[in-house]
N, C-alpha and C positions, 0 to 999 in steps of 0.2 A: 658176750663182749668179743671185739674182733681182734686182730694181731695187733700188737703195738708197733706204730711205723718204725721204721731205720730213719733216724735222724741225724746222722755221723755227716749226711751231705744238707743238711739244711743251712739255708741262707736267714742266720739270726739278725732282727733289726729293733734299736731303741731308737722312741721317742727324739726328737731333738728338742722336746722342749722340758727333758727330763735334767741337763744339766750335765754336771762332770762329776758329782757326789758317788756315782759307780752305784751307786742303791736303785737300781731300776728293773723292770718288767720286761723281758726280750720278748718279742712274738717272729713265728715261722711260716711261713704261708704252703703248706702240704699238697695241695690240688683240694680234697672235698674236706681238706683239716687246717685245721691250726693248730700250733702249738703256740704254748707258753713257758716260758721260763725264767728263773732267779738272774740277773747280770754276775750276782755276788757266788753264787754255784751257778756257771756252767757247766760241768761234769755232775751234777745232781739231777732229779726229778726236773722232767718236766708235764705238764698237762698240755691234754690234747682234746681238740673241742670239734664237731661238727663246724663247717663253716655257719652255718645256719642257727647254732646256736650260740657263736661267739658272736654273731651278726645284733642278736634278739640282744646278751648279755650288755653290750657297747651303747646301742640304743637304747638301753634303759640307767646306762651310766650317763649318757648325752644329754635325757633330759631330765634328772634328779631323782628318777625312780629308784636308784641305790645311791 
């Protein structure tokens, strides 16, 4: 497994069709990453995904596969 990136300078973005409930999913766009994280914890965990495999995960949220 490789370094876990520095994300101290990531540019975090919610959905706009998530609402103001503050319960939402942040994603970071890294270069050949993404991350994801909690809105409710931002100073907690976040996951980090190949682009390519967050690519495959979304497409398969898109068309009811999950």
């Amino acid at each position: 497994m490789g370094e876990e990136p520095d994300l101290s300078h990531a540019e975090w973005h919610t959905s706009s069709l998530s609402g103001s409930s503050g319960q939402c999913v942040q994603v970071a766009l890294l270069g050949r990453d993404v991350a994801v994280r909690d809105s409710k914890n931002p100073n907690g965990p976040a996951l980090v995904f190949e682009n390519a495999v967050f690519a495959a995960f979304l497409g398969a949220v898109k068309t009811g596969q999950l």
